[in-house]
C-alpha positions in Angstrom: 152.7 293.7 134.2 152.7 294.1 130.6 155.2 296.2 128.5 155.6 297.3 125.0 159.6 297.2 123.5 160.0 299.5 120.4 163.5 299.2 119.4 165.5 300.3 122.2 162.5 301.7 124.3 160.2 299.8 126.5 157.2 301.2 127.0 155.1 300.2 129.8 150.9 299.2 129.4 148.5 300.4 132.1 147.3 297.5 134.1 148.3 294.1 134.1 147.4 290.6 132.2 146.6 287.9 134.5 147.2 284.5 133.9 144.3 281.9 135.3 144.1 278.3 135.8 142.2 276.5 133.2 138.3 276.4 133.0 137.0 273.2 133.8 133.7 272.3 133.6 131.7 269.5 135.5 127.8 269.8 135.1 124.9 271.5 133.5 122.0 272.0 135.0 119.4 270.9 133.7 120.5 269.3 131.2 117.1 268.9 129.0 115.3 272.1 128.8 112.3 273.2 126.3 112.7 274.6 122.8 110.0 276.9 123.3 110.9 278.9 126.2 114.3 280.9 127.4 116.2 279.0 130.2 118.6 279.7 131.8 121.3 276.6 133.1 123.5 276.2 135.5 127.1 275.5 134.7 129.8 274.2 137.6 133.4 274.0 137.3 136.1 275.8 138.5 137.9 279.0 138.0 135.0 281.0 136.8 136.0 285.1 137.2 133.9 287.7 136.8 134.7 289.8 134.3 133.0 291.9 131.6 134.0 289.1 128.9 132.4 286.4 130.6 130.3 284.4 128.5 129.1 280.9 127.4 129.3 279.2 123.9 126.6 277.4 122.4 127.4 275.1 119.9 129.0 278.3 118.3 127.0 280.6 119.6 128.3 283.3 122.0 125.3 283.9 124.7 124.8 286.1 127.5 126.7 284.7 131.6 126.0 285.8 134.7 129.1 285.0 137.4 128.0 283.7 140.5 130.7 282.2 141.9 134.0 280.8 140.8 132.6 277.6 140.6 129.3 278.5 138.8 127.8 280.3 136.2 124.4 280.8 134.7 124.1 280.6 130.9 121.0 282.4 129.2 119.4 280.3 126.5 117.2 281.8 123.8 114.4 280.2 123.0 113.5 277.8 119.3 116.5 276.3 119.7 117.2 273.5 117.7 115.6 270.1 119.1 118.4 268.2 119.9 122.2 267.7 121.9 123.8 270.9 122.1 127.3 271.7 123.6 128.0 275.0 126.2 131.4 276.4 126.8 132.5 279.0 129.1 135.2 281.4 128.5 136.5 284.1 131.2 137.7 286.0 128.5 135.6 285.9 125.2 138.4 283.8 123.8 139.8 281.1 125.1 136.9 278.4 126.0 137.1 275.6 128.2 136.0 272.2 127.1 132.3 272.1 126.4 129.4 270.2 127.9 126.7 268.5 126.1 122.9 269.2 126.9 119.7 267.9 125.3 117.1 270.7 123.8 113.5 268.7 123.7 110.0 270.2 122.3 107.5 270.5 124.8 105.9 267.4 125.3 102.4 267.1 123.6 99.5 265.9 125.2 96.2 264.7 123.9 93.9 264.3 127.1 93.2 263.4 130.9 91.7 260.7 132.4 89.4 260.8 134.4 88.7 265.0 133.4 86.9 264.9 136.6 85.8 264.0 139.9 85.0 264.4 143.6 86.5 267.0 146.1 86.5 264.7 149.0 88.2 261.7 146.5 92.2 261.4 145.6 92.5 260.4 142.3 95.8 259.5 140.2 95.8 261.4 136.9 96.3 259.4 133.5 97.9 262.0 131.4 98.1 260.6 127.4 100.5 262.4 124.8 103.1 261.0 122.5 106.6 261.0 122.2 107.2 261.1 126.3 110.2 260.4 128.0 111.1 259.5 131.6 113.0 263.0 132.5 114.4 263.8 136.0 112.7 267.3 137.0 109.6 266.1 135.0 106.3 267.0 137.4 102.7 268.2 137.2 101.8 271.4 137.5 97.7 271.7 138.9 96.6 275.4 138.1 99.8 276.7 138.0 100.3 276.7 141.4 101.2 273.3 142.2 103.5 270.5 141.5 102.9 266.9 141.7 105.4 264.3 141.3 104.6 262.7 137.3 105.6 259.3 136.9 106.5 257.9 133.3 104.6 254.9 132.3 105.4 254.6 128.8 105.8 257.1 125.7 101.8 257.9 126.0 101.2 257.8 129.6 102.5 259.9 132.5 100.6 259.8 135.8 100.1 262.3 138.6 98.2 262.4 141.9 95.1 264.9 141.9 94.7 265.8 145.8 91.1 268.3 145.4 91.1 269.2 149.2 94.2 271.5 148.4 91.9 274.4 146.5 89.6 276.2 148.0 85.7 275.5 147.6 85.0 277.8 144.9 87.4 276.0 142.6 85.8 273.9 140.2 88.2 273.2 137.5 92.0 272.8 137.3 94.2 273.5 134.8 96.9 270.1 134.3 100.3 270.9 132.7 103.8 269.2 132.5 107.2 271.1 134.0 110.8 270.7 133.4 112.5 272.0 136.3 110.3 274.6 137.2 109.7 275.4 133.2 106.4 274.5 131.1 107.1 271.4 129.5 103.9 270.4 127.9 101.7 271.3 124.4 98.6 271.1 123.0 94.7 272.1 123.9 94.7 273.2 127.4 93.8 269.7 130.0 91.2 270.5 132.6 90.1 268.5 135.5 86.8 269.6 136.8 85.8 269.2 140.5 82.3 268.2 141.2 80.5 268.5 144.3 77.6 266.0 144.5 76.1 267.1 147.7 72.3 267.2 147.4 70.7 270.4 148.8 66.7 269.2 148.0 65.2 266.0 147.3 61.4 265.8 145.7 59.6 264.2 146.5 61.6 261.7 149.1 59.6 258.5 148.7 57.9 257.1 146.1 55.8 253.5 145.1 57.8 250.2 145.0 56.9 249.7 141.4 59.5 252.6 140.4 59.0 255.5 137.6 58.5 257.9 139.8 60.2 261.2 138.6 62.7 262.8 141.2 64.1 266.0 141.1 67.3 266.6 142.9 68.6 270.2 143.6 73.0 270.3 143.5 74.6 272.4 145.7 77.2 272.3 142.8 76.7 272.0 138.9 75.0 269.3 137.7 76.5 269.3 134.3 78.6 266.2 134.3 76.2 263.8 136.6 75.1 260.9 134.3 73.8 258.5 136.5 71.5 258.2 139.8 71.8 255.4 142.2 68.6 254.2 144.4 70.6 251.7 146.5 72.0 249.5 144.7 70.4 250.2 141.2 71.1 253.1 139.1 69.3 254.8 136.4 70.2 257.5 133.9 70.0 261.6 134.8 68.7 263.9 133.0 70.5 267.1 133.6 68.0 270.6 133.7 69.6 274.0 133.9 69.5 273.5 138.2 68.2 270.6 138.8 68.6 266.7 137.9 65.7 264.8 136.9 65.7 260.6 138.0 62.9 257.9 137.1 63.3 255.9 140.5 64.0 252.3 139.5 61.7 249.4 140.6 62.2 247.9 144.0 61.1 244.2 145.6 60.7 246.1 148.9 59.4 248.6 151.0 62.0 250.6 153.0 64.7 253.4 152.6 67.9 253.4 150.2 70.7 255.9 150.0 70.5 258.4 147.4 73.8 258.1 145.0 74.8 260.3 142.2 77.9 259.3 139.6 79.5 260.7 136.1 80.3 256.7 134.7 79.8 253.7 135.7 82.0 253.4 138.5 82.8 256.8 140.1 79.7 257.3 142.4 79.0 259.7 144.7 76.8 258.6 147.5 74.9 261.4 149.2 73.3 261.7 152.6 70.2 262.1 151.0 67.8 258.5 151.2 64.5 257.9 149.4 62.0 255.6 150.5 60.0 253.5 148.7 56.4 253.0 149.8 54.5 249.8 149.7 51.6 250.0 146.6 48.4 251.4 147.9 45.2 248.9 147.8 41.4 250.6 147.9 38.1 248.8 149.4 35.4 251.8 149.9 35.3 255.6 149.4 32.9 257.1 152.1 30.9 260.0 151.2 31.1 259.3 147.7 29.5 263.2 147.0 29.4 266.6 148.6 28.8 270.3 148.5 30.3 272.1 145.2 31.3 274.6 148.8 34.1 271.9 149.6 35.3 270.9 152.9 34.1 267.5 152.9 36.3 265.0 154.6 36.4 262.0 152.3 37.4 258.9 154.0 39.3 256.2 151.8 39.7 252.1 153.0 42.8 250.3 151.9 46.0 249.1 153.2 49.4 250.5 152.3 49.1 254.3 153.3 52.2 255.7 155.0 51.9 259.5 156.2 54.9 260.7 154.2 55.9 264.0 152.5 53.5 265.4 149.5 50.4 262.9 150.6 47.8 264.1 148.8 44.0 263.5 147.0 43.2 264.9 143.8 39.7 265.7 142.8 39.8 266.3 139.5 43.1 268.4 138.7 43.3 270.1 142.5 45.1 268.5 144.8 44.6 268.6 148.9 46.5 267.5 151.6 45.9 263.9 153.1 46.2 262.3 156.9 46.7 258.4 157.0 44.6 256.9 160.2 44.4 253.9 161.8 47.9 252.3 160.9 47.6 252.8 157.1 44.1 251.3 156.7 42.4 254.8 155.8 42.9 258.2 154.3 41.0 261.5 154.8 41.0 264.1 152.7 39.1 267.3 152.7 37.1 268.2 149.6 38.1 271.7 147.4 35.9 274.1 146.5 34.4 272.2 142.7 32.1 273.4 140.2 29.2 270.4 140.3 29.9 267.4 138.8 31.4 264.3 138.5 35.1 263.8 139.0 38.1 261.3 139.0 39.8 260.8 142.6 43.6 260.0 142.4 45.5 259.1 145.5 49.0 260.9 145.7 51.7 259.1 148.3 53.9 261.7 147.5 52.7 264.5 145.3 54.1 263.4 142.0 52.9 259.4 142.1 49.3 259.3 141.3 47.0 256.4 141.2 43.2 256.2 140.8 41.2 255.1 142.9 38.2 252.8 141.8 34.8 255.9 142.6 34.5 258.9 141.1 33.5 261.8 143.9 30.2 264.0 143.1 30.0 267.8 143.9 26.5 268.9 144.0 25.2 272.1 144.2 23.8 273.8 147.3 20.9 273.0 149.0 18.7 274.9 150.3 16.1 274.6 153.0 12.8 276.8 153.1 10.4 275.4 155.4 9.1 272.5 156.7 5.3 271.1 156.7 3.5 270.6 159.0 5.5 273.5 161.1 4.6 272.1 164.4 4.0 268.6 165.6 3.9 266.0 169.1 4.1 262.7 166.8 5.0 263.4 163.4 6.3 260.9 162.3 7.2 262.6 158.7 7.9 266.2 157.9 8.0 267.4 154.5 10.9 269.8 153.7 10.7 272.4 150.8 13.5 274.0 149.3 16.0 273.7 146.4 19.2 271.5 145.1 17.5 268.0 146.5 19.4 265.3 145.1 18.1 261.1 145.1 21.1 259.7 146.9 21.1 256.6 148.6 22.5 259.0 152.2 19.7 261.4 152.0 19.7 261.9 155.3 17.7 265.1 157.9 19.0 266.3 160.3 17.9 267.9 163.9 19.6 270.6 165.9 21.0 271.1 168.3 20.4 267.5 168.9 22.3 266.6 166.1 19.7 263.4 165.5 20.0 262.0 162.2 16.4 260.6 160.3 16.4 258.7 156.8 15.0 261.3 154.3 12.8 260.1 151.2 13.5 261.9 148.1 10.3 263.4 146.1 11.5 266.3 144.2 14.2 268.7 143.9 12.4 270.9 145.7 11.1 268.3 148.5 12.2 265.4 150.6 9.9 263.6 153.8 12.2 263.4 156.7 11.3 261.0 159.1 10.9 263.0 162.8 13.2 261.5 165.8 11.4 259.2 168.2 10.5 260.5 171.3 13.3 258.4 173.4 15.6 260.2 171.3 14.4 264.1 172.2 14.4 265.8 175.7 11.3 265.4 177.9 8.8 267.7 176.1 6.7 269.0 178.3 6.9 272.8 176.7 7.1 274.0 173.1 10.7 273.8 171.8 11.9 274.9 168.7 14.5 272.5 166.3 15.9 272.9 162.9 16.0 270.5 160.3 18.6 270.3 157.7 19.3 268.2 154.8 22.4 266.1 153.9 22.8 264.1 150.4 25.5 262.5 152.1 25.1 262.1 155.9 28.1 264.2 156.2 27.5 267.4 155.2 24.6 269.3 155.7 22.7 272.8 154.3 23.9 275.9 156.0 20.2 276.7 156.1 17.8 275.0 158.5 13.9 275.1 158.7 12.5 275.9 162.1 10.0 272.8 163.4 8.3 273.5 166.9 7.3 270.1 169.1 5.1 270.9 171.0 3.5 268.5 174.6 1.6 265.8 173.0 -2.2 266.2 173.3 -4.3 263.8 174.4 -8.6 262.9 174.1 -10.6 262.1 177.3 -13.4 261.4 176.1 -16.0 263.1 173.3 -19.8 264.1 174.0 -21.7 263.0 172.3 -20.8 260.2 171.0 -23.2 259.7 169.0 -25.6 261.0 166.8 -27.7 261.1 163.2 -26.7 260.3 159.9 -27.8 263.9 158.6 -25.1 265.1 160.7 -24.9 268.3 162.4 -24.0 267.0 165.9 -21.8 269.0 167.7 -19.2 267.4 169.3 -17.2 268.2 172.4 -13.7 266.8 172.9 -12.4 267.0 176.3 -8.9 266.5 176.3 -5.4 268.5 177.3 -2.4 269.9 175.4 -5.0 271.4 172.7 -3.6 274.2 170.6 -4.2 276.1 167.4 -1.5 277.3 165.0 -2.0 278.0 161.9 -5.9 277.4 161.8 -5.1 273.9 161.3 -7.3 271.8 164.1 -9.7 269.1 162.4 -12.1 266.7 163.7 -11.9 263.4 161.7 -15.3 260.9 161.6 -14.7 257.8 159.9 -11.9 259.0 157.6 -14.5 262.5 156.3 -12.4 265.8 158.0 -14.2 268.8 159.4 -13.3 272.3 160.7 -12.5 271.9 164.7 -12.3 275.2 166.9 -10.1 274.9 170.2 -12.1 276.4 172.8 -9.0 276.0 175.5 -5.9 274.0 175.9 -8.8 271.3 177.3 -11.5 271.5 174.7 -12.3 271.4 171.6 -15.9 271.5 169.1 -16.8 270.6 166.0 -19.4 269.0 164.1 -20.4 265.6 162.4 -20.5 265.7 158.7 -23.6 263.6 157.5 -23.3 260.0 156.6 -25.1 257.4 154.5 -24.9 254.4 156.9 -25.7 254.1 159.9 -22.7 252.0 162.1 -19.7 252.8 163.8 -16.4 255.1 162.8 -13.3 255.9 164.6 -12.8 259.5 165.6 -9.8 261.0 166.0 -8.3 265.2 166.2 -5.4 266.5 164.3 -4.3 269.7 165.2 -1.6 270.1 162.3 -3.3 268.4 159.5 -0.8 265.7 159.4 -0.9 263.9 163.3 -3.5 262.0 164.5 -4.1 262.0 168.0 -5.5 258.5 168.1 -4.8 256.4 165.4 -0.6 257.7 164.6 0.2 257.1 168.8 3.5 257.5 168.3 4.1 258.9 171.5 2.2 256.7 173.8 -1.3 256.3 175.2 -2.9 259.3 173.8 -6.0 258.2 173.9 -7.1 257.6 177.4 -9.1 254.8 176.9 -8.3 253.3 173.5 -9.2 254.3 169.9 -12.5 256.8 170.2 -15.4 256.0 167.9 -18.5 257.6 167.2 -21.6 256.3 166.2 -24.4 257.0 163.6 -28.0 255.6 163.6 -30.9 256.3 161.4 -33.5 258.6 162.6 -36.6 256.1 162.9 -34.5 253.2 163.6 -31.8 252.7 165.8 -29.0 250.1 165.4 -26.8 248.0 167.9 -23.9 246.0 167.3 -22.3 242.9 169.6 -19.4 243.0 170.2 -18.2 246.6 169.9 -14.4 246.0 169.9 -11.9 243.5 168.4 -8.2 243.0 167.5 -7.2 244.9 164.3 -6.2 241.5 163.2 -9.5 241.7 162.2 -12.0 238.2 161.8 -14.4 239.1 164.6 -17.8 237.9 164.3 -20.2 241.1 165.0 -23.9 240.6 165.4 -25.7 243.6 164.2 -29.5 244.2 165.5 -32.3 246.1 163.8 -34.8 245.3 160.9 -33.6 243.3 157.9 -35.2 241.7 154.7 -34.7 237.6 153.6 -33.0 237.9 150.0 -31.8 241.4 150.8 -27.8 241.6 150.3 -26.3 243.2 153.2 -23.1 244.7 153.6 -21.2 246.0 157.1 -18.9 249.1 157.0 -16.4 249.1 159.4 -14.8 253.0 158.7 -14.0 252.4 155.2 -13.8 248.7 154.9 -16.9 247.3 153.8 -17.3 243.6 154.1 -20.1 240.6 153.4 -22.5 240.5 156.0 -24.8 237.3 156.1 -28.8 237.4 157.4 -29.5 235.4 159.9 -32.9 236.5 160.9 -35.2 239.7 160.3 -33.8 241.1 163.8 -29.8 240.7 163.1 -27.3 239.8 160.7 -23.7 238.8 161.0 -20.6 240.0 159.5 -16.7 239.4 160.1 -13.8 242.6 161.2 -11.7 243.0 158.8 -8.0 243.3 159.5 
């Protein structure tokens, strides 16, 4: 208790003094803390009260305590403290102070940058952290986006170290801010360190293979940013990246061989991401032939290209010109077809594609032409024509002019004459159905062999026709004699039927599908000439037998004599080889030149008496 004496009285105080054991103090904790922040530190000793006039002394300075037991205390320290040692006192009574403690006050340490400021999600990397002025303190950790602490670990006064572990943040988290603590407390300074996490992982490759002999460009889609990838990796080679605003753009690198490599992406020279992606390199295409080499300006002409080196692969392509189609590789990479485009006509480059970005050129250019068109054909109807001439538009002198006959599909050489004509050779008989009624074909024209008009001219073959005999067979050289020719197969279209003596053509009428009339044309010589029908202006029954025996009995001839004297000839046949020695009878003059007419070949003839004279065949 405490009392006041005033002379004789003794007064006594309200409440009582207490009397405690001496303050002593053991630790602080910590005992380095920041000049830039408040801290508060914890002080341990004994006989700590709690009392409105608890505080804590430092270095002079009375500061706020908080009691927390009566062996600890927390002192509040103010921030911008001095940098430097500093002693802390406690007193239970505002007065009387135990025997201070020292602690250190140290600025925030300053640090300049990271190393590496990035890498890979899947990839634990140990931080370099450079600064200046840095000290080995217990407490001292990283702090990685303010969220967690990794142990630091003092190298020397410019380098602390810390493990990055990506896989603790979530996907989305691409960059991650790097800090120093003190205990719990920011202990770091200076522009803000960021690690960035890249993800690598290819979403699209284009194109995925490319030609051994390298510069191909590839364009590579990131499911993450592509901002800090500097390098791409074919294998074992690497090449720089050129970064677009979602894509990465890569000259593939050369290779000795043909096979796949593992797409790899870094951001230096030695952090390198390999991908599941792969590329494969394609051996270098060689040419030997382009087959058609021209087509219809319509398109849709499969072009077939030779080589060696063609792999069906992703983007495989033909340009004609500056459009490009789809290609298919046959027979084990030794050809290529491609199917024309639509082209205005003309001339144009062909470039081979392996992969829709490689190009090459390939040693022919590919002609469009413009349509053709097929009007009619001449004669329209035929047994043994052995040509047909075929009107229309758009002909072209290729070296694959080539006709065509449907539904057959038979293909004839054609031989070019105009634009507006060709002569198409007509399919031999062996290579048609047994004719034995009139049937109807189409012939159309190809400048290629491949392709052929839409339009087709209508040609009728018809049973070939064939001569018996004729009656007479002879007569004057005035002409006039009407002429029966018994036959079969005779017909009439077109008003076309002509009787031919010795080359000179007349009018024929067919009577019936067995006979036929018409009249000798007059004749300056007497003698021989071949006889033959044509019942489309263009076949000859006897002398074109394309088709066979048409006449029965050999080539017909009929004969003309003078009117007061009357000729004979011995023999009356021979080879067409010709050089048969004919002995002609009638009346004849010594010193006379004579001549024989065989048709139209006229040859020597030499006397030999007044009755005969003698002359040779000729071929």
């Amino acid at each position: 208790d405490v009392s006041l004496v005033y002379g004789g009285d003794e007064f006594h105080l309200r409440g009582a003094f207490t009397f405690d054991e001496g303050l002593v103090l053991t630790t602080v904790s910590p005992s380095i803390i920041s000049s830039m922040t408040d801290n508060s530190v914890a002080v341990t000793g004994a006989a700590f009260r709690s009392s409105p006039e608890l505080v804590c002394d430092l270095s002079g300075t009375l500061i706020d305590a908080a009691w927390i037991h009566s062996s600890e205390v927390i002192c509040k320290i103010p921030s911008l403290l001095r940098p430097g040692k500093h002693s802390l006192s406690v007193s239970n009574n505002g007065q009387d102070f135990s025997t201070a403690l020292e602690f250190r006050v140290l600025d925030p340490f300053l640090l300049t940058s990271l190393d590496p400021a990035l890498g890979f999600r899947d990839r634990v990397v140990n931080l370099t952290l450079h600064g200046q002025n840095l000290e080995g303190l217990d407490g001292l950790a990283c702090l990685l986006n303010s969220h967690y602490a990794a142990p630091a670990h003092y190298v020397d006064s410019t380098t602390i170290t810390c493990p990055m572990i990506p896989m603790r943040f979530d996907d989305n988290t691409t960059e991650v801010s790097v800090e120093l603590t003190l205990n719990g407390v920011s202990f770091s300074r200076g522009d803000p360190l960021i690690y960035s996490i890249v993800d690598f992982s290819v979403d699209t490759i284009f194109p995925t293979s490319g030609a051994i002999t390298g510069r191909t460009p590839v364009t590579l889609q990131l499911k993450g940013s592509t901002r800090f990838v500097r390098w791409c990796h074919f294998g074992d080679f690497k090449v720089p990246a050129v970064a677009r605003r979602d894509s990465l753009l890569c000259l593939s690198p050369r290779s000795a061989f043909a096979g796949d490599v593992k797409i790899g992406l870094g951001f230096d020279e030695s952090n390198v991401h390999t991908t599941n992606s792969k590329y494969t390199y394609l051996p270098q295409p060689l040419f030997s032939r382009m087959d058609p080499m021209n087509g219809p300006e319509l398109g849709n002409t499969l072009v077939l290209i030779a080589g060696s080196g063609f792999v069906n692969s992703e983007g495989l392509g033909c340009y004609f010109g500056d459009k490009l189609v789809v290609a298919e590789v046959l027979k084990s990479g030794s050809e290529v077809v491609c199917a024309t485009p639509p082209m205005k006509p003309g001339r144009y480059t062909v470039r081979f594609t392996p992969n829709g970005v490689d190009t090459m050129r390939v040693p022919w250019q590919f002609t469009f032409d413009g349509v053709v068109d097929v009007l009619r054909v001449s004669p329209s109807h035929g047994s043994a024509t052995s040509e047909l001439s075929v009107l229309g538009k758009g002909f072209i002198d290729t070296d694959s002019l080539a006709c065509r006959y449907t539904p057959a599909s038979l293909l004839t050489r054609a031989l070019f004459v105009s634009s507006s004509q060709v002569i198409c050779e007509t399919p031999k008989l062996v290579e048609l159905p047994a004719i034995d009624t009139w049937t109807g074909v189409g012939v159309e024209i190809s400048l290629n062999g491949v392709d052929f008009s839409t339009a087709a001219a209508s040609f009728i073959y018809v049973p070939p026709a064939k001569i018996a005999w004729i009656e007479p067979a002879e007569g004057p050289t005035r002409g006039g004699t009407v002429v029966q020719v018994r036959g079969n197969n005779f017909h009439s279209i077109n008003h076309m039927p002509r009787c031919v003596f010795g080359g000179k053509s007349v009018h024929a009428v067919v009577v019936s599908a067995s006979k036929i009339l018409c009249t000798s044309p007059p004749r300056e010589m007497t003698g021989l000439v071949t006889f033959d029908v044509t019942l489309n202006g263009q076949d000859y029954i006897c002398t074109r037998d394309v088709f066979g025996s048409s006449c029965l009995d050999g080539q017909r001839m009929f004969g003309y004599h003078s009117t007061a004297n009357l000729l004979s000839i011995d023999p009356t046949s021979g080879p067409f080889t010709g050089q048969t020695a004919v002995n002609v009878k009638g009346h004849f003059h010594y010193g006379s030149e004579y001549k024989c007419q065989f048709g139209d070949e006229t040859v020597a003839a030499k006397f030999v008496d007044e009755i005969s004279v003698g002359c040779l065949t000729p071929s």
